[in-house]
N, C-alpha and C positions, 0 to 999 in steps of 0.2 A: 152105775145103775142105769138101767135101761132109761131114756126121759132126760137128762142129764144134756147140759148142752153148754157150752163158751162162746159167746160170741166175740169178735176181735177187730175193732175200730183201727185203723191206721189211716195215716195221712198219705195221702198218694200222689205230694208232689206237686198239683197241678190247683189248689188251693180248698181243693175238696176232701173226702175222705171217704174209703172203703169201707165196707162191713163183710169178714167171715166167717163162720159159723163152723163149728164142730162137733159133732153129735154122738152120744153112747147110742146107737143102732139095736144092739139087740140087750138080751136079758144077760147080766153081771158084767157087761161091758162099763166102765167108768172115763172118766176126761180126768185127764192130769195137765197141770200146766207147771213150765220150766222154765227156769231166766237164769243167764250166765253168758258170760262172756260176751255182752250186747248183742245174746238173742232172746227172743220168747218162744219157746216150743209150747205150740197144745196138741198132744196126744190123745187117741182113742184105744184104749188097754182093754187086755182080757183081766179073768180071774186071776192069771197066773202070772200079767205083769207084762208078756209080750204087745209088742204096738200093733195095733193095724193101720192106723193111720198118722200121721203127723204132718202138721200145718208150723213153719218157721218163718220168723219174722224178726226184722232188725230191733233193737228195743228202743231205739230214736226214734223210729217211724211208730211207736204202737202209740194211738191215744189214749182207749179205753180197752178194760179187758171186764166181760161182765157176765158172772157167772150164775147159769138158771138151775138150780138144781131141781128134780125129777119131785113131781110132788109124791107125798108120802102115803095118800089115801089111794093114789093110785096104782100103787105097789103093793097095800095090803092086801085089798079084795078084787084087783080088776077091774073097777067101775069109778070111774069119778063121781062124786059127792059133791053135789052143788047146794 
């Protein structure tokens, strides 16, 4: 869902750490995330399952994986609700 977002900590070696980011872009676009084989895949998928984007990462290296999901007020009516 449009709003949808993964962010992806990893260590990068040099005693600090990286942050990146992956975003559902448009409307019924979703974030998938994959681990196998010591990797982390996070994808940007349509309706129909195809990727448009993919971000890969060793799963040694990943710190945190922290998922923001798309709030739900803002998908019903268009307007945020504060």
């Amino acid at each position: 869902m449009k709003g949808d977002r993964v962010e992806v900590v990893i260590d990068s070696g040099e005693g600090g750490t990286r942050t990146y980011e992956v975003a559902a872009t448009r409307a019924g676009r979703r974030v998938e995330i994959t681990t196998g084989r010591g990797v982390v895949e996070v994808s940007e998928v349509t309706r129909t399952g195809s990727p448009v984007r993919t971000a890969r990462f060793m799963a040694s290296r990943v710190v945190a994986l922290v998922e923001h999901p798309a709030d739900s007020a803002d998908s019903a009516d268009g307007a945020a609700v504060k």
